[in-house]
N, C-alpha and C positions, 0 to 999 in steps of 0.2 A: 526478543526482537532480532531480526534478521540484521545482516549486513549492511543492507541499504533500507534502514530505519521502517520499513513495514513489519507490521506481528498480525499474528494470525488468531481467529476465533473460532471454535466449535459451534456448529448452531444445527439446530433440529427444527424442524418447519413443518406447520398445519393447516388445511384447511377446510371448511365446514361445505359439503356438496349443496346446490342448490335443487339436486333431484330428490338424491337419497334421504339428504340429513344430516350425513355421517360425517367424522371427521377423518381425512384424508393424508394422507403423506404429499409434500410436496420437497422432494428429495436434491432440487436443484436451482438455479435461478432462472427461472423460466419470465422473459420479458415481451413474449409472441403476442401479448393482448388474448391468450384465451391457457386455460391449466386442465385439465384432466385428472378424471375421478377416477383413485384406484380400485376401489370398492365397485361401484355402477359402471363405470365407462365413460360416463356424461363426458364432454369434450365442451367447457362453458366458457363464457366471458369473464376474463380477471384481468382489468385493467392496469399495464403496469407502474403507475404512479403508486399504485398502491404497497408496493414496496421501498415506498420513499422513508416511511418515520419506524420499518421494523430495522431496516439497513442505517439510517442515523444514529438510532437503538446501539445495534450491535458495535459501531465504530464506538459512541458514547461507552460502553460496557470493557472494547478492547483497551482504549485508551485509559480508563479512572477505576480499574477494579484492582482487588489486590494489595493500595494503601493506600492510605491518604492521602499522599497526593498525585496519587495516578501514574503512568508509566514516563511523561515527559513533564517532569515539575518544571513550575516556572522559574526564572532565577531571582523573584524581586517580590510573587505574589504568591500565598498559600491559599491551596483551596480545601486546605486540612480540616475545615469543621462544616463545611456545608457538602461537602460530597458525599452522594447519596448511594454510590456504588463501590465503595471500599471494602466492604463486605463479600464481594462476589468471588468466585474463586472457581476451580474447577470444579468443585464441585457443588457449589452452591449457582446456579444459572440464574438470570434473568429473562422477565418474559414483555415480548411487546406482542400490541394486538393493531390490526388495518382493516380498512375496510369495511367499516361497523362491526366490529371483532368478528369479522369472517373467516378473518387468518389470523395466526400467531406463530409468531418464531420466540423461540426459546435458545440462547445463548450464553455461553461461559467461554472462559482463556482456555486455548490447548490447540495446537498445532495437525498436521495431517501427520501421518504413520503409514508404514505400510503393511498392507494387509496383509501379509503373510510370513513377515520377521517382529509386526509389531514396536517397530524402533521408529524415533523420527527421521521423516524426511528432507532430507536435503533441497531447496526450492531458489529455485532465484524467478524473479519475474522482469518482464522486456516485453513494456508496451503491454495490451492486453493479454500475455500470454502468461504460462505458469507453467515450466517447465520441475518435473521430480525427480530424484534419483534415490532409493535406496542405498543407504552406503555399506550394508549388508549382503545385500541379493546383487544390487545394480541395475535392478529394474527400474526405467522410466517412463514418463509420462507424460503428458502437455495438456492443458487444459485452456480455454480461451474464454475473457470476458465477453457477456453478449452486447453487444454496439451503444446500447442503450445503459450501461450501467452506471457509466461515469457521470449521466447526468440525473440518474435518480441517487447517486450519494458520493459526492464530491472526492471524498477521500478513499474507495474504495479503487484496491488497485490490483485484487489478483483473485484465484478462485481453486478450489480443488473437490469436484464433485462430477462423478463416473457419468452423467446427465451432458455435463461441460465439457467433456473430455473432447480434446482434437487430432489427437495421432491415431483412431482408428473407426473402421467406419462404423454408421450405426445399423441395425438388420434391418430387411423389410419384412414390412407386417401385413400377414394379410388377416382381413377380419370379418367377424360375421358381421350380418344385415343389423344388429345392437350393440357396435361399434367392437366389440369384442376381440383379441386375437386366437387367432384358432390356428395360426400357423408362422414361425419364426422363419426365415430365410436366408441365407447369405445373400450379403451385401454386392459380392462380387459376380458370382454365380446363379442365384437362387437356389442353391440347392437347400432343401429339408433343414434345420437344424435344432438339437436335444436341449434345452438347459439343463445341466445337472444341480438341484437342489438351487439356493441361490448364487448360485456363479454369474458374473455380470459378464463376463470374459469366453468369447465360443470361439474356437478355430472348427473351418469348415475341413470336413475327412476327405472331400473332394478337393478344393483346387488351394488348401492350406491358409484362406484369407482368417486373418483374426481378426471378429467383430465384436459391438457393443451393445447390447442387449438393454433399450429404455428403461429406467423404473415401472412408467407404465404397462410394459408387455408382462414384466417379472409375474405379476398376481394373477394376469388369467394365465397365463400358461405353468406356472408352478403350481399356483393356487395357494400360494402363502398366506395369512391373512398379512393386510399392508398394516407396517408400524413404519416410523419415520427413522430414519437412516441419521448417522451425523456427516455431515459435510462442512467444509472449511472456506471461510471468508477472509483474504489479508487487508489491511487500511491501514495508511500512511498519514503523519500528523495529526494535528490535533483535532479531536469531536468539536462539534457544538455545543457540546454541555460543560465544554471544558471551556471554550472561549466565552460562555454566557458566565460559570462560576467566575473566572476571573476578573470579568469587567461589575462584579456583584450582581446578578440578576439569580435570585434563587431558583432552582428548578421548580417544576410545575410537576406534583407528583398528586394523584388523584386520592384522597379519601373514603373512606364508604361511611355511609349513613347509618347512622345506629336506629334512628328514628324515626318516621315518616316529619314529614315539617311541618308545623302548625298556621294554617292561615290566619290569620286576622276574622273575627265574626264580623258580619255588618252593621254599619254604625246604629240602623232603626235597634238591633236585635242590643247591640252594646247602651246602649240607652234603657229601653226598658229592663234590662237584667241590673243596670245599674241604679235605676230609679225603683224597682220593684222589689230588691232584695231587704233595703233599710226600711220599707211601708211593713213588709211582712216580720220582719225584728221589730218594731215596734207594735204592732199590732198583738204578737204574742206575747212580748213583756206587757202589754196594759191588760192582758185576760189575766195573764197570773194574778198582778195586782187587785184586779177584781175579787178573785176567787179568797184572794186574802183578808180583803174588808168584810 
């Protein structure tokens, strides 16, 4: 837990293309009412309420995993024997599904890092911003909630994913007639630009702008196959699952069926099987008897 009482989540994010099929990386919190296939291109409808119960998810996951009674126990009520998420851990995740399980985000504890000393990050947040520092390198960063986010999960209050980023700009893309990129550009310039391998990070050779290169551009122009990236979620106070365990209302955790469910026969068919079985038992006991006389 930080300073000012926000901790932070690891989470990895999916979702199933309405062209392809495939399932897709969605590498950041994209709240625009429409997401993009990295696989096809497709450029589709994803409403964003629909990140309403995977983002409750993951605050429920930040707040109660780890022990018993979750990161900010109560001082008077234990929620020691009904929490369902005291198990989780870094390395054991959780997973929610939206949408008609069209998406699923997968979540566990663990903080952002920098990419390239590997140590954690230093973060404070102010207002929807999310400001980083390396205390290694000294590298920073800024990263910004999208407008909408505070009302799809109450307690969500910061962010850390190269997608979110706001201290530097993002490239322009230009693309084929199948929505494709086929060419990277500086932001500032237009001039040509190379990714090398997955680098998300380009300075242009002409006029020195440092840009930011989309998730969605990375696969047509590297040609990576897409997997989903981790990125980082902060929340402040307490989940909903933690305010439902303490007033007693048990979580609502879904079981699976071991069995297809048996209806009821109809009453005609329940009658005659009932009145038919004891005629035909007796009918056979009085042949035996026969056969005996």
């Amino acid at each position: 837990m930080t300073s000012d009482g926000s901790y932070w989540m690891a989470v990895r994010c999916q979702f199933t293309c309405r062209s392809c099929g495939h399932m897709s990386p969605l590498d950041h919190l994209d709240v625009d009412g429409s997401i993009e296939c990295m696989r096809c291109g497709l450029d589709q409808a994803f409403e964003s309420d629909g990140w309403s119960m995977p983002l409750a998810h993951a605050h429920d996951v930040g707040d109660l995993a780890g022990s018993a009674e979750g990161r900010q126990p109560h001082r008077s009520i234990s929620i020691r024997r009904s929490n369902p998420l005291a198990e989780i851990n870094a390395q054991k995740w959780s997973s929610a599904a939206s949408n008609g399980n069209r998406m699923r985000l997968d979540c566990g504890p663990g903080a952002p890092t920098c990419a390239r000393c590997h140590v954690a990050l230093e973060t404070s947040i102010d207002g929807v911003r999310t400001a980083t520092r390396c205390p290694k390198c000294g590298d920073r960063a800024t990263y910004d909630l999208p407008e909408r986010a505070g009302q799809l999960c109450r307690g969500l209050v910061g962010i850390v994913a190269d997608d979110n980023r706001s201290d530097q700009p993002q490239v322009q893309l230009q693309r084929a007639p199948g929505g494709g990129a086929i060419a990277i550009l500086c932001a500032s310039c237009s001039a040509p630009l190379q990714a090398a391998g997955s680098e998300r990070i380009v300075t242009c050779r002409f006029c020195n702008t440092v840009c930011r290169i989309p998730s969605r551009a990375m696969v047509r122009s590297v040609g990576d196959a897409p997997a989903p990236h981790t990125w980082f979620l902060a929340f402040r106070g307490s989940s909903p699952m933690r305010e439902r365990l303490e007033q007693g209302v048990a979580p609502v955790t879904p079981r699976p069926i071991e069995k297809p469910l048996e209806l009821p026969a109809p009453f005609g068919l329940r009658f005659a099987i009932g009145l038919g079985v004891p005629l035909v038992v007796l009918a056979i006991v009085g042949a035996v008897v026969a056969l005996i006389d």
